[in-house]
C-alpha positions, 0 to 999 in steps of 0.5 A, spaced: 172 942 783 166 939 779 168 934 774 164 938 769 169 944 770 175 939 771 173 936 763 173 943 760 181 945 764 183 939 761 180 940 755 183 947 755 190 944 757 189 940 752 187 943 746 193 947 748 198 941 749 201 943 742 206 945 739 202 948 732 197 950 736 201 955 742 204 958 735 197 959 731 195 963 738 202 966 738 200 969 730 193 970 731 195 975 738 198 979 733 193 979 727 187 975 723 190 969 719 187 965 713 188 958 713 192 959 708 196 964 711 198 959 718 199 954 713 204 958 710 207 961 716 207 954 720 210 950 714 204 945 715 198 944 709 193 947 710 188 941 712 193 939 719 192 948 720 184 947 719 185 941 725 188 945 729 184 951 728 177 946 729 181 944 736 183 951 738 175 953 736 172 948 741 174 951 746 173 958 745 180 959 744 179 962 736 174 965 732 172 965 726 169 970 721 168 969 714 171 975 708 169 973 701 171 966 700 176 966 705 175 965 713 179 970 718 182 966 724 183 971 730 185 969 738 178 970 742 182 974 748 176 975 752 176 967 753 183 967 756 182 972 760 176 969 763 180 962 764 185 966 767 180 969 772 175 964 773 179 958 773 186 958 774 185 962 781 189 958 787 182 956 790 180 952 783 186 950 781 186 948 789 179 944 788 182 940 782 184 934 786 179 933 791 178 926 791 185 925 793 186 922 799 191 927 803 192 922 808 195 918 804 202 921 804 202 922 812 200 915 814 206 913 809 210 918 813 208 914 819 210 907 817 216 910 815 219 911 821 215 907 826 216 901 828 210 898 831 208 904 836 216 906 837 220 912 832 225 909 829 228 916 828 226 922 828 226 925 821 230 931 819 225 934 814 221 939 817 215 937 813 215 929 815 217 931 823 211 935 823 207 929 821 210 925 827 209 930 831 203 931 830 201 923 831 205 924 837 200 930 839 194 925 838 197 920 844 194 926 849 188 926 852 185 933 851 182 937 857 187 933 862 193 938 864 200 934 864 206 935 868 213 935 865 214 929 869 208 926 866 208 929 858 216 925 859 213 919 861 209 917 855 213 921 850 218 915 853 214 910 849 215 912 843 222 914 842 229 916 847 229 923 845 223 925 849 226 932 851 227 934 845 220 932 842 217 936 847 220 942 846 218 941 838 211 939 841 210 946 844 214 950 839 209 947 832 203 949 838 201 941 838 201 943 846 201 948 850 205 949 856 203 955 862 207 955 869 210 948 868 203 944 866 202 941 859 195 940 855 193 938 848 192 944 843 185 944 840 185 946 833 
């Protein structure tokens, strides 16, 4: 996400991140409020209402519309429901951390359960175990086409358990296999 867009979310979180706020909005969804009113309705004076209305206005959340001497709050619906379009769709909300860097987590995973090249175990979530599988399915070559004998050989390297990494490699589709010949999956 562009950082422009990522300071008006969080703006908008922010400006949401409050207590008074999510009740001003909960009054104003059901009718137009003076300051007065929600100061009332609130137990607030009426200066700390007007803040919070000013925090709410800035990011388009409230209008305002003048009656004689008093000023007529009401929720801008329409903004809400751009938001909930635009931004909180999976993609965007998917973009917000794209400066994060998500090998991070994996190459942790890794140094967790190895020891210079050797697994020390193989881990029982499915989530790591498909990080380590997928470390191991990087120590083929690609377009070199093993035998069974072969594959066992070098996942012996790596870790005693070398019948049951095959079958994993081959179940998670990290290698294929066809009438005994083995090969790396290209993505």
């Amino acid at each position: 996400m562009k950082t422009e867009q990522f300071q008006i979310v969080l703006r908008f979180f922010k400006a949401l991140a409050d207590e008074s706020r999510l009740k001003i909005l909960s009054f104003l969804a059901n009718q137009e409020c003076s300051v007065e009113e929600l100061a009332v309705l609130l137990q607030l004076k009426e200066p700390t209402v007007s803040h919070h209305l000013a925090k709410l206005k800035e990011v388009n959340l409230v209008t305002m519309r003048p009656e004689g001497n008093t000023h007529l709050y009401q929720l801008e619906s329409m903004t809400l429901e751009s938001v909930s379009k635009e931004i909180f769709t999976p993609g965007n909300i998917g973009s917000w951390v794209e400066d994060i860097d998500t090998e991070a987590w994996e190459m942790k995973i890794i140094q967790t359960y190895t020891e210079g090249e050797r697994l020390k175990e193989i881990p029982s979530s499915r989530k790591k175990r498909l990080v380590i599988l997928k470390w191991l399915a990087n120590k083929f070559e690609m377009d070199i086409q093993y035998s069974e004998s072969a594959i066992d050989e070098i996942l012996k390297r790596y870790h005693p358990d070398f019948a049951n990494l095959r079958r994993e490699l081959v179940s998670y589709h990290l290698i294929q296999k066809k009438d005994g010949i083995y090969w790396r999956y290209i993505d």
